[in-house]
ChimeraX commands (.cxc) that place a marker at each C-alpha (Angstrom):
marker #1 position -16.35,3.68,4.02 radius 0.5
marker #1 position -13.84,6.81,4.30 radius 0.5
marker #1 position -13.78,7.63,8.23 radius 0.5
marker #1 position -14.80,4.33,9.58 radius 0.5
marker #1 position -12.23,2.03,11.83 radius 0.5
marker #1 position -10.78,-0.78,10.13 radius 0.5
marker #1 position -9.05,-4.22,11.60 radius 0.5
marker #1 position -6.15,-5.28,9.27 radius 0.5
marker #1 position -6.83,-9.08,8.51 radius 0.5
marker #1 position -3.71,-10.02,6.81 radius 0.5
marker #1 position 0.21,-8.54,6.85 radius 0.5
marker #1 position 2.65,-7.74,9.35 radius 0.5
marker #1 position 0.02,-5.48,10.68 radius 0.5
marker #1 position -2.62,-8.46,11.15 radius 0.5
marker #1 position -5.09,-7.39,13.98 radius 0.5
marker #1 position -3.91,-3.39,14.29 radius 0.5
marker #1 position -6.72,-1.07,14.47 radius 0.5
marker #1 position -6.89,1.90,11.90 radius 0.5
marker #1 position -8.64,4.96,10.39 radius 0.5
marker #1 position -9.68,4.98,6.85 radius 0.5
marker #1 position -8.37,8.15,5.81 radius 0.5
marker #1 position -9.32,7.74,1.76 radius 0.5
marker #1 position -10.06,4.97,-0.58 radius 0.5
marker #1 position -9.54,4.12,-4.61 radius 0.5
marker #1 position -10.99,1.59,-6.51 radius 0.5
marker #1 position -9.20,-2.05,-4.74 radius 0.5
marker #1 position -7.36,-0.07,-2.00 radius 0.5
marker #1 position -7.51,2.03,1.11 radius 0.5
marker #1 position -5.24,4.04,2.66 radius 0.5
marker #1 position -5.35,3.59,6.74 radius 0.5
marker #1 position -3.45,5.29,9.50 radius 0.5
marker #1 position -3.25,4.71,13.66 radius 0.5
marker #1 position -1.73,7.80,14.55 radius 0.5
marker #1 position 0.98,5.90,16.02 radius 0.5
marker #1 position 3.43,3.75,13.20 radius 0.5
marker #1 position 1.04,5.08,9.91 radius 0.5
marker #1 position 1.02,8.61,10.68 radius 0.5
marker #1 position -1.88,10.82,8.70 radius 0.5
marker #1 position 0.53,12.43,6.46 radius 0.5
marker #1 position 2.30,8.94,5.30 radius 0.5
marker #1 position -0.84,6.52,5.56 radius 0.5
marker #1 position -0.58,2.48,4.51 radius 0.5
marker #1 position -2.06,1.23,1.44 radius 0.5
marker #1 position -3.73,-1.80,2.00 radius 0.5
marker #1 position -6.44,-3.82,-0.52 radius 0.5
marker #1 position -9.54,-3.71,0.57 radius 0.5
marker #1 position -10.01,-7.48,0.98 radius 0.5
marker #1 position -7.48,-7.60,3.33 radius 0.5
marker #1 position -9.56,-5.38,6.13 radius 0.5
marker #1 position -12.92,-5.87,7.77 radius 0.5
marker #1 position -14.36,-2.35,8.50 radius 0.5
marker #1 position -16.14,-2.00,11.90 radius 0.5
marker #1 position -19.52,-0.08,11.05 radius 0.5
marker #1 position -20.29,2.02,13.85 radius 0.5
marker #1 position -16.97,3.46,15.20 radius 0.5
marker #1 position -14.81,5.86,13.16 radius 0.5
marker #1 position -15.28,9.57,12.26 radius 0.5
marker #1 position -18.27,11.85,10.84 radius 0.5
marker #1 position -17.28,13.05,7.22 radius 0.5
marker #1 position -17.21,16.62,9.02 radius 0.5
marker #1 position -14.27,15.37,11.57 radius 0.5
marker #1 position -12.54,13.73,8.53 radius 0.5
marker #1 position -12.17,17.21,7.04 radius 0.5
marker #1 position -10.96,19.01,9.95 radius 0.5
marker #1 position -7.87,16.33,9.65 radius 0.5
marker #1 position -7.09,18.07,6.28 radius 0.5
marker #1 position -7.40,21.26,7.13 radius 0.5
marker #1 position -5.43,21.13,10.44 radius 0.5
marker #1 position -3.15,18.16,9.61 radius 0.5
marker #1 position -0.92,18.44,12.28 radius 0.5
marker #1 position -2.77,17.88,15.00 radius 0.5
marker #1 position -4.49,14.76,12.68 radius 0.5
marker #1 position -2.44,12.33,14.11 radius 0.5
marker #1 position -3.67,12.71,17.80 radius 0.5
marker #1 position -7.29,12.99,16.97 radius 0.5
marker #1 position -6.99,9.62,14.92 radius 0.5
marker #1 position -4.88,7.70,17.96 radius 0.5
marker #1 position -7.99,9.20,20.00 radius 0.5
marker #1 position -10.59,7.56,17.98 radius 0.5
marker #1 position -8.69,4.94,18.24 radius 0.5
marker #1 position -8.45,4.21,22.02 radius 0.5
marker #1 position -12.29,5.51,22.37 radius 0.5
marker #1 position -13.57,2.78,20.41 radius 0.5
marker #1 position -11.16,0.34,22.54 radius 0.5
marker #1 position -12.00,1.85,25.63 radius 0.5
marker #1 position -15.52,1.73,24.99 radius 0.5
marker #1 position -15.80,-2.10,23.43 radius 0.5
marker #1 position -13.08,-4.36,24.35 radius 0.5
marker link #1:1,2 radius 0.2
marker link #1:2,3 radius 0.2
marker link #1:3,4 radius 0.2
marker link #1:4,5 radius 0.2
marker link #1:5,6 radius 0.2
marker link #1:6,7 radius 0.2
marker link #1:7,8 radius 0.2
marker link #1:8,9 radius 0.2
marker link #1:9,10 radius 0.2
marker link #1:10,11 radius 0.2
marker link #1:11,12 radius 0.2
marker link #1:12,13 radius 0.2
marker link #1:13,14 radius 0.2
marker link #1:14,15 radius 0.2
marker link #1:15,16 radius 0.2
marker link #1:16,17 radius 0.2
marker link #1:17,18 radius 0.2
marker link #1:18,19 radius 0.2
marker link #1:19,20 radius 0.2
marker link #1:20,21 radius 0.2
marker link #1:21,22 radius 0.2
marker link #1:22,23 radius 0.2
marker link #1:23,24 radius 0.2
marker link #1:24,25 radius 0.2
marker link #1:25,26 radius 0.2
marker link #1:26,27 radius 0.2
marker link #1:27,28 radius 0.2
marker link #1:28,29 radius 0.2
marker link #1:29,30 radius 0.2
marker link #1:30,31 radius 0.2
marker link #1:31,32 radius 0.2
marker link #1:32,33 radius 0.2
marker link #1:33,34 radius 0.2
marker link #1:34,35 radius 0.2
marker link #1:35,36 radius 0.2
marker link #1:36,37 radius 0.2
marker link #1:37,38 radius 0.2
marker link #1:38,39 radius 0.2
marker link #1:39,40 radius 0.2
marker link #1:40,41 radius 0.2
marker link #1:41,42 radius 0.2
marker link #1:42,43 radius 0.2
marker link #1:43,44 radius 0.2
marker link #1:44,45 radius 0.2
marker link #1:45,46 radius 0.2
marker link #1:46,47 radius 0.2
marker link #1:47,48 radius 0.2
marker link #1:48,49 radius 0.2
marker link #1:49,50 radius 0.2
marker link #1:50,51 radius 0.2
marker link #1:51,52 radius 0.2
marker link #1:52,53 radius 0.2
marker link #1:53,54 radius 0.2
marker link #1:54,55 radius 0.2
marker link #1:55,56 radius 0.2
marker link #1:56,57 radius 0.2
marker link #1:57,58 radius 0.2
marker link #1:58,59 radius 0.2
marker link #1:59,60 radius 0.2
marker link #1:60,61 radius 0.2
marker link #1:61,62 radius 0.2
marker link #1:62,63 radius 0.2
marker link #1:63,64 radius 0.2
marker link #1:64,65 radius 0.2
marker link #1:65,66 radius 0.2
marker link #1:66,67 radius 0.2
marker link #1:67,68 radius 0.2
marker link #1:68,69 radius 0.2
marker link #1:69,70 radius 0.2
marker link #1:70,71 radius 0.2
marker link #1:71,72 radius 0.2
marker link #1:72,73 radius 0.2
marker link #1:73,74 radius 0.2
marker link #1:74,75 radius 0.2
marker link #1:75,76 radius 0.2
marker link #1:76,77 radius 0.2
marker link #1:77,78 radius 0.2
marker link #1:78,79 radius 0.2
marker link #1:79,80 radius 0.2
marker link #1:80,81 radius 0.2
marker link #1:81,82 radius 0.2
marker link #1:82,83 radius 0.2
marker link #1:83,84 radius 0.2
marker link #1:84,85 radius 0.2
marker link #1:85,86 radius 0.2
marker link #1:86,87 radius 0.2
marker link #1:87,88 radius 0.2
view
């Protein structure tokens, strides 16, 4: 599930695209780029998201965000307005 885009189903956030950056056992941790910035990401239970299964980020683009993680935030609010672009 890491790398995929997620909509936020429930919260303040309700309906806000995001990038799952990592994930534990009942939680994920998402960021847009934008207010949940790569190196402060939101944790958010996993019940409370629906993943979208073909947009997001290959594993190997996932790890250039940790290796270069300031530029992280623009390639995620990129993804981001690709997918958008492309299907809404």
């Amino acid at each position: 599930m890491t790398g995929r885009l997620a909509v936020s189903l429930a919260g303040h956030d309700k309906d806000s695209l995001f990038l799952i950056l990592r994930e534990e056992k009942d939680s994920v941790y998402l960021a847009d780029g934008v207010s949940r910035l790569y190196a402060s990401p939101k944790r958010k239970n996993r019940k409370h998201i629906q993943t979208i299964e073909k947009a997001g980020m290959d594993q190997a683009a996932l790890a250039a965000l940790a290796r270069n993680p300031a530029d992280a935030d623009t390639k995620i609010k990129r993804c981001i307005k690709l997918y958008v672009e492309k299907f809404k």
